[in-house]
ZAMI-525088 format. One record per residue: x, y, z of N, C-alpha, C, O, CB in turn; residue number from 0. Coordinates in Angstrom, 3 decimals. Glycine has a CB too. Layout:
<nodes>
X / Y / Z / X / Y / Z / X / Y / Z / X / Y / Z / X / Y / Z / NUM $
...
</nodes>
This chain:
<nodes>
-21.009 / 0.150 / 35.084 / -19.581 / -0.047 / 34.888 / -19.266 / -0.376 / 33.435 / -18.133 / -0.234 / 32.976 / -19.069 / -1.155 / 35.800 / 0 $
-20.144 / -0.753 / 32.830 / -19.876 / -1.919 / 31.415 / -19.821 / -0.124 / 30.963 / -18.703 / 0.385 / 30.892 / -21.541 / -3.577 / 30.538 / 1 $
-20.825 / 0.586 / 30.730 / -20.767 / 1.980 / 30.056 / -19.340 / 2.664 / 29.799 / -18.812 / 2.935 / 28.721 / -21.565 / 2.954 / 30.948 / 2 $
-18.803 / 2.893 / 31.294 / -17.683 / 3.551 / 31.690 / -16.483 / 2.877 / 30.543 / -15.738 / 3.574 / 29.853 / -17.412 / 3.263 / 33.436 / 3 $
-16.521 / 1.256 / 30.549 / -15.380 / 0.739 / 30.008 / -16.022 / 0.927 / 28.492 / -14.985 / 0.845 / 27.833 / -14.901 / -0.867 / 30.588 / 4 $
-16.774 / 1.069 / 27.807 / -17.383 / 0.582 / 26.683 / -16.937 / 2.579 / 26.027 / -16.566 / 2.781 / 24.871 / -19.465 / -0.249 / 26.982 / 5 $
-17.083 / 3.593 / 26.944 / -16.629 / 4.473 / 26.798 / -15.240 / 5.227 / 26.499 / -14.879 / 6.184 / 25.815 / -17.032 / 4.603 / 27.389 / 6 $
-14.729 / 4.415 / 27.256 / -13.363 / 4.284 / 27.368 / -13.250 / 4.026 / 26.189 / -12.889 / 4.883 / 25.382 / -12.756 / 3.404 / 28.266 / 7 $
-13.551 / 2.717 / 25.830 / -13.042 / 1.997 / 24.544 / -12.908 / 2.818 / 23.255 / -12.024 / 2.996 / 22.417 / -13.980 / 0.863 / 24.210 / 8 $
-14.082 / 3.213 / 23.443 / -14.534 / 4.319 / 22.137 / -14.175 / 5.336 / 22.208 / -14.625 / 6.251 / 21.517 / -15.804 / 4.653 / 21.856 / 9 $
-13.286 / 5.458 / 23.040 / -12.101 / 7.026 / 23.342 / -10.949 / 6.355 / 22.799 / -10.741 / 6.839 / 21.687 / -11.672 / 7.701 / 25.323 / 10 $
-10.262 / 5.628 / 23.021 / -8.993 / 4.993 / 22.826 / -9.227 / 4.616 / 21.170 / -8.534 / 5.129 / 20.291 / -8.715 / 3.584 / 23.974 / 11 $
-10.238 / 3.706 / 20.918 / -9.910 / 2.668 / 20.135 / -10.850 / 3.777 / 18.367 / -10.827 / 3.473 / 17.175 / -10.792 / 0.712 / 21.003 / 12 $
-11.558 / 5.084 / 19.134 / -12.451 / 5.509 / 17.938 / -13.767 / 5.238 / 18.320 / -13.853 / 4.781 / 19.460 / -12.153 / 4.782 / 16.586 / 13 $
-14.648 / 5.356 / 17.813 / -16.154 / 5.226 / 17.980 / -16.608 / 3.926 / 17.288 / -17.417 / 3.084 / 17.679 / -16.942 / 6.506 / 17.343 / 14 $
-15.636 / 4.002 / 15.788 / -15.921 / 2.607 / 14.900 / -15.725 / 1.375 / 14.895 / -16.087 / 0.536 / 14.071 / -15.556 / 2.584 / 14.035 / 15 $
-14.873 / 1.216 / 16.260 / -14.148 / -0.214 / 16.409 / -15.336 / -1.438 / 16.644 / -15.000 / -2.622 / 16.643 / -13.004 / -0.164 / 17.875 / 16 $
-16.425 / -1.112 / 16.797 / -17.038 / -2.532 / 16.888 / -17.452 / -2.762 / 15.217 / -17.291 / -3.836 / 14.636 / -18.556 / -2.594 / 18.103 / 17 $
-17.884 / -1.816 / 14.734 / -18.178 / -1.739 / 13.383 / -16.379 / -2.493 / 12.255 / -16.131 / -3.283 / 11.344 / -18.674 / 0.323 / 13.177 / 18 $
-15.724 / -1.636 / 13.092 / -14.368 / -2.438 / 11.793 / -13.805 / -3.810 / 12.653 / -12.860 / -4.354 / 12.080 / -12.461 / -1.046 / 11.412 / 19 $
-14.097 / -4.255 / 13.532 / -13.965 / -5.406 / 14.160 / -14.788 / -6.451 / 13.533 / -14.259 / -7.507 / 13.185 / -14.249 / -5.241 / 15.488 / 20 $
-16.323 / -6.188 / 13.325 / -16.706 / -6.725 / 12.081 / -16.549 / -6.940 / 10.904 / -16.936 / -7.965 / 10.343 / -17.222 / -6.537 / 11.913 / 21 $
-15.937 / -5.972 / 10.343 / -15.734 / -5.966 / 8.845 / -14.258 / -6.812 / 8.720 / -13.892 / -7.309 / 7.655 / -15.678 / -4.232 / 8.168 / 22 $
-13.582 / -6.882 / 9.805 / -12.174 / -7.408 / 9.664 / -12.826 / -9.154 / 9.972 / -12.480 / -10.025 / 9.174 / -10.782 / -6.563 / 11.050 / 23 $
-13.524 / -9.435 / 10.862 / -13.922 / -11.039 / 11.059 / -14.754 / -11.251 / 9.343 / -14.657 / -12.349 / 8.794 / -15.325 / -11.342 / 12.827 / 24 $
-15.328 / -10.393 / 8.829 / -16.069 / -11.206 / 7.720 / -14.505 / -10.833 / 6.451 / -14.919 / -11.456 / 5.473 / -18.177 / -10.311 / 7.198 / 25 $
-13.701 / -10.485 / 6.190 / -11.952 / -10.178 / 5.789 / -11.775 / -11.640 / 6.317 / -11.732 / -12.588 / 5.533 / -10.807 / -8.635 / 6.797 / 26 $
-11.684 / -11.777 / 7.540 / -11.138 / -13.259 / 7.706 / -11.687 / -14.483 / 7.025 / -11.036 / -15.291 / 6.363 / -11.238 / -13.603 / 9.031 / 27 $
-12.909 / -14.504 / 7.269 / -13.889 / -15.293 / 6.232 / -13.989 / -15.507 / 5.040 / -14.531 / -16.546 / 4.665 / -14.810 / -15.005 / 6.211 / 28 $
-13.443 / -14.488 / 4.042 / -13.117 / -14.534 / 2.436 / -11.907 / -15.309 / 2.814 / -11.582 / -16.388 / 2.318 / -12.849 / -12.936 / 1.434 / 29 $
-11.414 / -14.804 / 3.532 / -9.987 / -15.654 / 3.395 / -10.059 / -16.796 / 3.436 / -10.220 / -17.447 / 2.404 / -9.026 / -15.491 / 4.280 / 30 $
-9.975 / -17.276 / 4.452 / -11.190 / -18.747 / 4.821 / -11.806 / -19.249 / 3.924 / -11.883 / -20.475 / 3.844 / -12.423 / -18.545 / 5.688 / 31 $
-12.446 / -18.361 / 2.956 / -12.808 / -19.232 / 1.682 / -11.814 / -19.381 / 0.527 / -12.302 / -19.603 / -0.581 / -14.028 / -18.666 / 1.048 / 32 $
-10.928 / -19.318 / 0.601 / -9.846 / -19.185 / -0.690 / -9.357 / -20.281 / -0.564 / -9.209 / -20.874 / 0.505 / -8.681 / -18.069 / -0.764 / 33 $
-8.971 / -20.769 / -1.942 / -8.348 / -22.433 / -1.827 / -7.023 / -22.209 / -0.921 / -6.380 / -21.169 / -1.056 / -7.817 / -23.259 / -3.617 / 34 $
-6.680 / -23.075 / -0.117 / -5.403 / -23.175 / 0.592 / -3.998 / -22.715 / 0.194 / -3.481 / -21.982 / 1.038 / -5.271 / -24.358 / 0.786 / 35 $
-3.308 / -22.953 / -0.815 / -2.737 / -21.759 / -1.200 / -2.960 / -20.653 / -1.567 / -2.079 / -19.882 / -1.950 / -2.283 / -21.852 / -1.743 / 36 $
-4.057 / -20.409 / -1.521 / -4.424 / -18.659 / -1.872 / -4.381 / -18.548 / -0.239 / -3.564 / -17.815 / 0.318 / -6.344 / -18.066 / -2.886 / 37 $
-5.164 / -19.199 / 0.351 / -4.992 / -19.106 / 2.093 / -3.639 / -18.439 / 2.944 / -3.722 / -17.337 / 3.486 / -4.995 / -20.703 / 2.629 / 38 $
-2.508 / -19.192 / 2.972 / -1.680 / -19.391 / 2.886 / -0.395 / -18.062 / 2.227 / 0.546 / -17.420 / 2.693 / -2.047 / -20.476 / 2.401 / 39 $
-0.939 / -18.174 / 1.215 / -0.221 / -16.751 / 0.454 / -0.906 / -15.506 / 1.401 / -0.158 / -14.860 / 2.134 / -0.779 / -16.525 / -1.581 / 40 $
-2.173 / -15.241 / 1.356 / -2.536 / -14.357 / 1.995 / -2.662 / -14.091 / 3.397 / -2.990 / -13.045 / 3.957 / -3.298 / -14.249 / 1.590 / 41 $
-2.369 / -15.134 / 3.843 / -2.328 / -14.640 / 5.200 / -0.421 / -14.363 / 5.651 / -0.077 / -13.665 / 6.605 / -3.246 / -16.006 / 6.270 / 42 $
0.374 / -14.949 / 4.897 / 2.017 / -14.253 / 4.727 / 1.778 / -13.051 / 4.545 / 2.069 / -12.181 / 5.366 / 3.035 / -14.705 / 3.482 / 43 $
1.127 / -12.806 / 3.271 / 0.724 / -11.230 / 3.050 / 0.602 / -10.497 / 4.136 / 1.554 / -9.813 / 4.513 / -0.530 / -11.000 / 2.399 / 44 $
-0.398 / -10.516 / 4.707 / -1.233 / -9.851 / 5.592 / 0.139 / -9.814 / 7.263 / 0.422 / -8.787 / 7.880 / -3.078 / -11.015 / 5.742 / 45 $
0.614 / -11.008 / 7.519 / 1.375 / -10.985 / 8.410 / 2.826 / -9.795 / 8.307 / 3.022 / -8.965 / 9.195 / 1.641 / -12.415 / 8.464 / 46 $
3.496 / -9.892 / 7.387 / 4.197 / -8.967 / 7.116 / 3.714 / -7.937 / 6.849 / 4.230 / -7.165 / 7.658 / 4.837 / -9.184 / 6.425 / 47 $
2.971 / -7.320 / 6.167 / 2.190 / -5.751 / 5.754 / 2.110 / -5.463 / 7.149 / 2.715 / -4.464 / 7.536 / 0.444 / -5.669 / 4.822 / 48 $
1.389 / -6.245 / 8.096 / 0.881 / -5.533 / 9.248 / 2.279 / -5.130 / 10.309 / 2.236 / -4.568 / 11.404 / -0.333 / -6.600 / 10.029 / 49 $
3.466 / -5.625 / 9.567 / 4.923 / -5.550 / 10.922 / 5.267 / -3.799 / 10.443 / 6.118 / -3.091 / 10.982 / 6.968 / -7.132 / 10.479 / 50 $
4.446 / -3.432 / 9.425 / 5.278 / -2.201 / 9.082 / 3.879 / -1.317 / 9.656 / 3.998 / -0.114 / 9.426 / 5.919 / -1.981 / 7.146 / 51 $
2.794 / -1.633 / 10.242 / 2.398 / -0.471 / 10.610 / 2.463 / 0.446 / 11.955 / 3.000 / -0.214 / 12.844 / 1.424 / -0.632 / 10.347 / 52 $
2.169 / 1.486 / 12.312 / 2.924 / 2.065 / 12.978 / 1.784 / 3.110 / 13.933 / 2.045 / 3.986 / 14.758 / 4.054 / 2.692 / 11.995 / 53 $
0.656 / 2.676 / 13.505 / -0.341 / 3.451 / 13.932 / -2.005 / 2.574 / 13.373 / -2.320 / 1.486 / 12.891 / 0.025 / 5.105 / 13.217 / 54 $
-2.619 / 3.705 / 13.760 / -4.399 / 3.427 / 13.511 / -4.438 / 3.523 / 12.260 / -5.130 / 2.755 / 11.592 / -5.607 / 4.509 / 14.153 / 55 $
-3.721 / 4.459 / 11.736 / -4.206 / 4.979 / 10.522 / -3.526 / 4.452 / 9.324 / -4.013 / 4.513 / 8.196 / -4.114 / 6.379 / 10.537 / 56 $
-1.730 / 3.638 / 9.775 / -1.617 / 3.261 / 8.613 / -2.142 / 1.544 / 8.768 / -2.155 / 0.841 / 7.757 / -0.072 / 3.629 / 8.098 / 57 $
-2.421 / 1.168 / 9.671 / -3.290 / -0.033 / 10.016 / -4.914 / -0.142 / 8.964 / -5.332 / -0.931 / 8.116 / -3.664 / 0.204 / 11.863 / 58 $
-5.196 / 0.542 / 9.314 / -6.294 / 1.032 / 8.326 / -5.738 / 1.370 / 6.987 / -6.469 / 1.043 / 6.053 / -7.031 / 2.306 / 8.865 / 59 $
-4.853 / 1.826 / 6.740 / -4.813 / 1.556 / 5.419 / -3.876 / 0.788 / 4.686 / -3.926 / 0.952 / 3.468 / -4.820 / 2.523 / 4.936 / 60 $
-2.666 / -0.359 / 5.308 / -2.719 / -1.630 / 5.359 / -3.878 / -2.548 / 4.851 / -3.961 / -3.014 / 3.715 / -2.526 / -1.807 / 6.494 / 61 $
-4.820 / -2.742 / 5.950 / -5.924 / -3.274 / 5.913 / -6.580 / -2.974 / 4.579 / -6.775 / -4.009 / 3.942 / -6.617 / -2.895 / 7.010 / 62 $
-6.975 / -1.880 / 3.970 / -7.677 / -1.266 / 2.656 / -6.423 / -2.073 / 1.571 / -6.816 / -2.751 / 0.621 / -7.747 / 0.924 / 2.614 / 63 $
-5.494 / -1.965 / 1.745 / -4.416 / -2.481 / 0.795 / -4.995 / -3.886 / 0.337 / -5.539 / -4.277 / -0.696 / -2.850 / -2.624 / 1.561 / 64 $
-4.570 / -4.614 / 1.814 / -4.777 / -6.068 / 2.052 / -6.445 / -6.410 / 1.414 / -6.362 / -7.442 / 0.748 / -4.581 / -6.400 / 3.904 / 65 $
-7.770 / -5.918 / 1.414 / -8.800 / -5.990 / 0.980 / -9.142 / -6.188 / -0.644 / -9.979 / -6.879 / -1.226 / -9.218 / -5.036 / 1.508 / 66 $
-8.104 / -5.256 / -1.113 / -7.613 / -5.358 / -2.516 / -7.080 / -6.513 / -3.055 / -7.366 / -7.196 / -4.038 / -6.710 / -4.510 / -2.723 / 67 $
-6.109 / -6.588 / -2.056 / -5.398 / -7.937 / -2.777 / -6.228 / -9.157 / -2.633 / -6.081 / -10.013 / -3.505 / -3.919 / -8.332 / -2.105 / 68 $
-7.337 / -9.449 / -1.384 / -8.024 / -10.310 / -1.496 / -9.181 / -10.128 / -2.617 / -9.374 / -11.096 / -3.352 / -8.363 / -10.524 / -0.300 / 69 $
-9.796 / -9.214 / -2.764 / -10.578 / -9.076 / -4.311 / -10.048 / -9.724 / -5.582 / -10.656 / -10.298 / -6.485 / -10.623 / -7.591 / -4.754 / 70 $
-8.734 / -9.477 / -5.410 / -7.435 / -10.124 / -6.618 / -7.598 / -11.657 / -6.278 / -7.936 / -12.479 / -7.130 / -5.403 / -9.520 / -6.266 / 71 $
-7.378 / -11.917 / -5.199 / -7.368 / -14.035 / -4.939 / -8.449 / -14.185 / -5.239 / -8.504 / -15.159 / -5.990 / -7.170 / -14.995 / -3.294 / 72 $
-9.544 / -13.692 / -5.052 / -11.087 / -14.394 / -5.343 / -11.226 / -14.403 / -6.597 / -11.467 / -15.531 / -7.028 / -12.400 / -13.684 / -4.780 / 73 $
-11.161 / -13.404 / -7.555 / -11.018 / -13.490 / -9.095 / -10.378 / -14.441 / -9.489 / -10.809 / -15.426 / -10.087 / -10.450 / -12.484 / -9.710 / 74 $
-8.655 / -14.064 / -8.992 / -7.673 / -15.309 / -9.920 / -8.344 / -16.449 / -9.753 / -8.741 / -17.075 / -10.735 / -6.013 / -15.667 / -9.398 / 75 $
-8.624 / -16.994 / -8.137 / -8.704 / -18.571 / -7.863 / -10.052 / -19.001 / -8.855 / -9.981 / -20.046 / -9.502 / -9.000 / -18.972 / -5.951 / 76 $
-11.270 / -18.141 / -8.934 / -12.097 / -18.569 / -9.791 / -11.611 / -18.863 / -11.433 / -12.080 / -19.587 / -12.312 / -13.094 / -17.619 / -9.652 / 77 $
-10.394 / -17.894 / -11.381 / -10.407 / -17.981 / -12.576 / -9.374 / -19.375 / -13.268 / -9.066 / -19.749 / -14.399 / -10.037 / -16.552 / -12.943 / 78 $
-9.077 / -19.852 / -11.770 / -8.217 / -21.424 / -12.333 / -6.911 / -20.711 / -12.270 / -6.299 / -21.032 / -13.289 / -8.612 / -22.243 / -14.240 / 79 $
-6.357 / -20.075 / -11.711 / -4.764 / -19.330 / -11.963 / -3.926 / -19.568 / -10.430 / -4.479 / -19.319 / -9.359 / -4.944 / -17.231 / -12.350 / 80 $
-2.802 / -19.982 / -10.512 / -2.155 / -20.655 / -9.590 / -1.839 / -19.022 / -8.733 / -1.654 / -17.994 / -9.385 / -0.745 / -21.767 / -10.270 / 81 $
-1.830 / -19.043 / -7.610 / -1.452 / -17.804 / -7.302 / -0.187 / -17.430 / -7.211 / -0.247 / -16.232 / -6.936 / -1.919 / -17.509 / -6.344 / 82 $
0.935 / -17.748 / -7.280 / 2.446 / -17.386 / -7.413 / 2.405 / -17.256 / -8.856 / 3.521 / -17.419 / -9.350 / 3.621 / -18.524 / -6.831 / 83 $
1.555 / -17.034 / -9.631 / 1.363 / -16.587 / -11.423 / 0.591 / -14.814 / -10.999 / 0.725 / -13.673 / -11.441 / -0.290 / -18.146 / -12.674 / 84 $
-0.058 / -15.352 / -10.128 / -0.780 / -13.777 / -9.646 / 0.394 / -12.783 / -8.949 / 0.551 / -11.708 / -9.528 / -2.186 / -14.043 / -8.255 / 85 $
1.044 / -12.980 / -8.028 / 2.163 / -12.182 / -6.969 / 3.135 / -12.533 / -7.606 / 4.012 / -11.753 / -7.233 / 2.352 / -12.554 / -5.343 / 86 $
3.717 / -13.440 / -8.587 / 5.131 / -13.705 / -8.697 / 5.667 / -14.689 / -7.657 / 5.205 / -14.915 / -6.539 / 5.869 / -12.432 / -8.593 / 87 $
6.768 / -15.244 / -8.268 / 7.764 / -15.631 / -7.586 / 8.109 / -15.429 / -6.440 / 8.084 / -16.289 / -5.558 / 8.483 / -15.432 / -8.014 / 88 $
8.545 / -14.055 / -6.271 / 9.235 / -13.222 / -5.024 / 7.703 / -11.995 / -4.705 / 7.115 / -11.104 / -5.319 / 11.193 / -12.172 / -5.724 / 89 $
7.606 / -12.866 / -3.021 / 6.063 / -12.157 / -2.563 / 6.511 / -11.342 / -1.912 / 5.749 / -10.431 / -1.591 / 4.894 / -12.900 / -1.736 / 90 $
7.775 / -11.306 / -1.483 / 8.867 / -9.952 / -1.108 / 8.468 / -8.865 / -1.737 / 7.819 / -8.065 / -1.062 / 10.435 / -10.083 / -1.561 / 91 $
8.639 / -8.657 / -2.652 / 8.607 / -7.391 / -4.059 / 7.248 / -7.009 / -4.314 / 6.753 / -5.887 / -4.424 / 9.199 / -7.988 / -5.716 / 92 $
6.591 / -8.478 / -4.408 / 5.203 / -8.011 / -4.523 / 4.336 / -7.303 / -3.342 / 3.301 / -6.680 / -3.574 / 4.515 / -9.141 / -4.890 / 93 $
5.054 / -7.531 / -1.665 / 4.538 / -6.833 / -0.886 / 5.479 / -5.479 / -0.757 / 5.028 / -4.529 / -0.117 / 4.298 / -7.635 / 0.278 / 94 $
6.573 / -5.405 / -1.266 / 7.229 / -3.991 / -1.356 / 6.497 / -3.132 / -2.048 / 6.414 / -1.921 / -1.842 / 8.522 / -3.955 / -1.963 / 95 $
5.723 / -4.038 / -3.244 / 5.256 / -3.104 / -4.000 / 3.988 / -2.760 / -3.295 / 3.962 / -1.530 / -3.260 / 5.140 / -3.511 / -5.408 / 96 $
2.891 / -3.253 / -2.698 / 2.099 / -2.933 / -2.287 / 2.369 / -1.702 / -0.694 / 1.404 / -1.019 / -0.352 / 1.500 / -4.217 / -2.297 / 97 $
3.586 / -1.598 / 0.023 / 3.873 / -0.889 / 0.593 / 4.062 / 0.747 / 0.427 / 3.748 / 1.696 / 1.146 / 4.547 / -1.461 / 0.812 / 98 $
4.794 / 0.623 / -0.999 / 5.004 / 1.529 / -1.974 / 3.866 / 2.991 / -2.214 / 3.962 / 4.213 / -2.093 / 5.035 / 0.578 / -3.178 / 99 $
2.664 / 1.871 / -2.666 / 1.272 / 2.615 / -2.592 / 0.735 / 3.249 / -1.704 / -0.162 / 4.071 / -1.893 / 0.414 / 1.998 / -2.749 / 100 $
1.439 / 2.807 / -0.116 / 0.602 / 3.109 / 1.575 / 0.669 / 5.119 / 1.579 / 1.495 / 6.008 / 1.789 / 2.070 / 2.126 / 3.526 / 101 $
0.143 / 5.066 / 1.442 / 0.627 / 7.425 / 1.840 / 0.122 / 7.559 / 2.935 / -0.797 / 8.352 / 3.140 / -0.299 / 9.119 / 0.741 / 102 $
0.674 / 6.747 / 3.896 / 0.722 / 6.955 / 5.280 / 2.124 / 6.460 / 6.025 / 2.799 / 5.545 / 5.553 / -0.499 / 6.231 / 5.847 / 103 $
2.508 / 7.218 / 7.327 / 3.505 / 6.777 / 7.633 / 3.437 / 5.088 / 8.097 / 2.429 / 4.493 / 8.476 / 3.925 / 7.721 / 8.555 / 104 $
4.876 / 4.507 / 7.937 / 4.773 / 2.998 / 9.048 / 6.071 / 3.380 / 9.288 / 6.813 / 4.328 / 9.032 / 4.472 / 1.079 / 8.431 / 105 $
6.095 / 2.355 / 9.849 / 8.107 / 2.112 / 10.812 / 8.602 / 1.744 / 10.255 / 9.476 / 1.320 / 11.011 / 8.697 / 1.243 / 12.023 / 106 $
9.019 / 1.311 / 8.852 / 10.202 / 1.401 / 7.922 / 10.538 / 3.420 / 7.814 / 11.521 / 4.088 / 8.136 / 9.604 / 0.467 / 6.078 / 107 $
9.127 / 3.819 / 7.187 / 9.728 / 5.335 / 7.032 / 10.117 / 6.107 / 7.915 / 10.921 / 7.036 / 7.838 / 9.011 / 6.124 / 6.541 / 108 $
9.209 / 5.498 / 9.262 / 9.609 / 6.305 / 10.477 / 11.492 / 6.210 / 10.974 / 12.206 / 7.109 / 11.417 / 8.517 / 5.596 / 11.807 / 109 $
11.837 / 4.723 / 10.663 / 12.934 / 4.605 / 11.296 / 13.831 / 5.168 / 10.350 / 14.852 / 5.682 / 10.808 / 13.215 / 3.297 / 11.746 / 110 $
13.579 / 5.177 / 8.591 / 14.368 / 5.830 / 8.028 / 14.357 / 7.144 / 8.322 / 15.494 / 7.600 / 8.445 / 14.280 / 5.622 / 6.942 / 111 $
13.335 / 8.050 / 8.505 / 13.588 / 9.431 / 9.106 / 14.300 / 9.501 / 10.290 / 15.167 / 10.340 / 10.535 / 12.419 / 10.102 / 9.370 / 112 $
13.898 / 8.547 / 11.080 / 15.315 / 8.486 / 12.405 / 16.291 / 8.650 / 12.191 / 16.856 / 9.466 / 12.919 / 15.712 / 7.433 / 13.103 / 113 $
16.989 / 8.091 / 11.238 / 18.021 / 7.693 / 11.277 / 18.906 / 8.528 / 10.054 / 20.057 / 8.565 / 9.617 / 17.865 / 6.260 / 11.253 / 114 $
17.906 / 9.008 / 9.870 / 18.617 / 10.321 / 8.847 / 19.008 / 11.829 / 9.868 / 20.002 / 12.553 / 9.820 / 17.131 / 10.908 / 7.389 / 115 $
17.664 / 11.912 / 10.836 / 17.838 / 12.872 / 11.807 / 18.869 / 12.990 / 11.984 / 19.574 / 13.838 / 11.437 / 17.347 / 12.787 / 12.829 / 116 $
19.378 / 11.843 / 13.120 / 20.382 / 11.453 / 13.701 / 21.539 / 11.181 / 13.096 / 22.317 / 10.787 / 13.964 / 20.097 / 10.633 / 14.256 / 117 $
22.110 / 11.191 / 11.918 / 23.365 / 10.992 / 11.400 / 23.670 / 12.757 / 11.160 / 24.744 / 13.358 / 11.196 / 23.352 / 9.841 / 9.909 / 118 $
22.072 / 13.347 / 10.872 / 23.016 / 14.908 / 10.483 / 22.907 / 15.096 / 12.247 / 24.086 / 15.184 / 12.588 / 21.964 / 16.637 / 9.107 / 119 $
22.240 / 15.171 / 13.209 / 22.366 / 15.934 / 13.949 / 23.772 / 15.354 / 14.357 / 24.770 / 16.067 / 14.461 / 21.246 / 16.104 / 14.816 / 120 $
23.762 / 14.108 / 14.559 / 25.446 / 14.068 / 14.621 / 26.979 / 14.423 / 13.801 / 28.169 / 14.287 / 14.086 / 25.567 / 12.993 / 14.714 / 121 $
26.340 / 14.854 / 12.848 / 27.376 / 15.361 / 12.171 / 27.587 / 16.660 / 12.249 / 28.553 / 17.211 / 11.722 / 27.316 / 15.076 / 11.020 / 122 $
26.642 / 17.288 / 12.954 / 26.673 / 18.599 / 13.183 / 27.359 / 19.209 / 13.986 / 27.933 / 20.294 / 14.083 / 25.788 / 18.937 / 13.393 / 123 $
27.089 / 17.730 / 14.910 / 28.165 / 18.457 / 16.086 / 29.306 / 17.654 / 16.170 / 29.788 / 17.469 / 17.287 / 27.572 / 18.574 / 17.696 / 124 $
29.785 / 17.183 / 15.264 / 31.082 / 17.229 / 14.939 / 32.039 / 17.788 / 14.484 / 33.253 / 17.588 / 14.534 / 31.207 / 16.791 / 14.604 / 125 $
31.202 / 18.746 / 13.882 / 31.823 / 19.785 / 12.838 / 32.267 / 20.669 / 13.866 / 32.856 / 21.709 / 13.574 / 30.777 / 20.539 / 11.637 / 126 $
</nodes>
């Protein structure tokens, strides 16, 4: 039975999910090591980035985003640098900007294509 479900899994979820299930718990662990406001900052980060994804794939590359920016906290914090000197002020902008970079769809673009659909198809048939 364990096969059947373990099969399953690896139909649904990909073949790699025990492998990036790992790599995301030792991701948690850098984090975990970052002084508390780097903590803190990054896990806001990470909470919002992840409301815009929309799939596996831009999840995954979210995640690749988010990996980056933790490479960035481990440097700064060694390097003695407050992290709102690293992201700025407004972590808004600084995660817009990191959204910016994603070349994959999420549900900001998706809903803006919605909603572009839908204003011409309705205008169409108004006409």
């Amino acid at each position: 039975m364990d096969n059947i479900f373990l099969n399953l899994k690896d139909l649904i979820l990909g073949e790699n999910w025990k492998q990036e299930k790992e790599e995301y718990k030792k991701y948690k662990k850098r984090i975990n090591a970052l002084p508390r406001d780097y903590q803190i900052v990054m896990n806001e980060i990470e909470n919002y980035l992840f409301t815009f994804a929309s799939d596996t794939d831009s999840t995954m590359a979210i995640l690749q985003v988010l990996r980056d920016v933790l490479e960035l906290f481990e440097s700064s914090s060694q390097e003695g640098k407050d992290v709102l000197d690293v992201v700025g002020q407004n972590v808004g902008d600084f995660c817009d900007d990191l959204l910016k970079e994603i070349q994959v769809p999420t549900w900001t673009g998706q809903n803006k294509e919605q909603l572009n659909q839908t204003i011409h198809k309705m205008l169409r048939k108004d006409k």
